[in-house]
Structures are given as structure tokens and as C-alpha cells.
C-alpha positions as CSV (number, residue, x, y, z in Angstrom):
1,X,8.7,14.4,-15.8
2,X,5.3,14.7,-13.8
3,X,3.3,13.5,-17.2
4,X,5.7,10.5,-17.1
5,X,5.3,9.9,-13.9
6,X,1.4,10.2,-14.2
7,X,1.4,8.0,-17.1
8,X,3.6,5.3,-15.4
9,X,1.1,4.7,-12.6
10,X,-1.9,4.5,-15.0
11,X,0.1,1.8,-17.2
12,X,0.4,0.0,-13.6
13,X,-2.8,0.3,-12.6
14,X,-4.4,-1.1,-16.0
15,X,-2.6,-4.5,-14.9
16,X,-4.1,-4.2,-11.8
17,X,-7.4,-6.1,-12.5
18,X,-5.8,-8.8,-15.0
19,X,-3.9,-9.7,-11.4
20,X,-6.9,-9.9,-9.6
21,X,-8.6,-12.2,-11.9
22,X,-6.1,-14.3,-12.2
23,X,-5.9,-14.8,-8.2
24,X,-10.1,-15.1,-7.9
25,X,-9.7,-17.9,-10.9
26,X,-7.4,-19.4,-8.8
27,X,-9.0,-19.2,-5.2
28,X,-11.6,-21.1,-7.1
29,X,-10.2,-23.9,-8.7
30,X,-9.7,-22.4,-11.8
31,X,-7.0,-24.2,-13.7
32,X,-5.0,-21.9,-15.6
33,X,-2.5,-23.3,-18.3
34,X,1.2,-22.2,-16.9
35,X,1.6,-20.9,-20.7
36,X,-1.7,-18.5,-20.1
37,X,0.1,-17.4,-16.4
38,X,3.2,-17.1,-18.5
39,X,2.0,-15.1,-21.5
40,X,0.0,-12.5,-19.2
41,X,4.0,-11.9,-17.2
42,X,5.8,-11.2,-20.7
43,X,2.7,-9.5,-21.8
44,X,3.2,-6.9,-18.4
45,X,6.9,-7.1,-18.6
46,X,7.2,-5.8,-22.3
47,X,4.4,-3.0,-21.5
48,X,6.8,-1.9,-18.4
49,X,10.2,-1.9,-20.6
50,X,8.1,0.0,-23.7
51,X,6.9,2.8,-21.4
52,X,10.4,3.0,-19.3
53,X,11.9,3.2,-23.1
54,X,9.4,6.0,-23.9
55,X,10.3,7.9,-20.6
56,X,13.8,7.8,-21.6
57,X,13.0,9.0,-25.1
58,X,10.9,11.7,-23.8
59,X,13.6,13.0,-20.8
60,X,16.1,13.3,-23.6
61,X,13.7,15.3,-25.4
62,X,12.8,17.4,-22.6
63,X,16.8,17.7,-22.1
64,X,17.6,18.7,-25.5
65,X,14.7,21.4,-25.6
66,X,16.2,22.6,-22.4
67,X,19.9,22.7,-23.6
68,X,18.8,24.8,-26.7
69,X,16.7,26.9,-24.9
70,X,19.2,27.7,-22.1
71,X,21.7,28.5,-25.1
72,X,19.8,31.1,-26.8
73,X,19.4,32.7,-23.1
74,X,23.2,32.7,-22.3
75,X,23.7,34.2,-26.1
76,X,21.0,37.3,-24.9
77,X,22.3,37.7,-21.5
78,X,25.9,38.2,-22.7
79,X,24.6,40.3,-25.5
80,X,23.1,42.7,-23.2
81,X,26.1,42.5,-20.6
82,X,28.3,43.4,-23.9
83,X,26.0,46.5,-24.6
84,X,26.5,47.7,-21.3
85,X,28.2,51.0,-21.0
86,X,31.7,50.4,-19.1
């Protein structure tokens, strides 16, 4: 989760300078097509919904890892209790 995290706020960040371009263009008098504005949103929009998608993908990774390994742990512990003299 921490990688994800980690990896979430450099994705941000690398958008970061496109914004402030964009504003010092405008501050002076560059024109910017609304199509160019338009393009660079979808273009920061799909990047956010790919890496959310790959978060997802990788929790349930992490999950199923964790559910399989917590398996074989119950199977040894009640192995062990079952070996126990009574």
C-alpha cells in the first residue's frame, strides 16, 4: 500500500509543471487553443483512472497473497495443536 501510495503522489507531481505552464502562458497572453487546454485535462484524467486501476489491481494482489498465505498458517497451527499431547 505505501509503494502505491508513493507512486500516486509522483504521478501527481509529474503534472505539476504542465499546470504551471499553462498558467505562466496564460498570465502572458498566451493564447492557448481550448482543444490544447482540453487535451492536456483528458490527457491527466486518463493517467489518474490508469494508476487508481493499477492500485486496485495491485491491492487485490496483495490480498490474494495474503489470503493464501494466512491459509497455509492456519493449516500449520492446527497441525501442531492436533499433535499436542491431550
Amino acid at each position: 500500500m505505501r509503494d502505491v501510495r508513493n507512486r500516486k503522489d509522483r504521478t501527481s507531481n509529474l503534472f505539476v509543471p504542465l499546470k504551471d505552464t499553462i498558467q505562466l502562458l496564460t498570465k502572458f497572453g498566451v493564447a492557448m487553443s481550448e482543444g490544447t487546454t482540453d487535451a492536456l485535462e483528458m490527457i491527466t484524467l486518463n493517467a489518474r483512472e490508469n494508476l487508481q486501476a493499477l492500485q486496485q489491481d495491485r491491492v487485490r494482489e496483495e490480498s490474494e497473497v495474503f489470503r493464501e498465505e494466512s491459509e497455509v498458517f492456519r493449516g500449520e497451527v492446527g497441525s501442531l495443536h492436533q499433535a499436542l499431547p491431550r
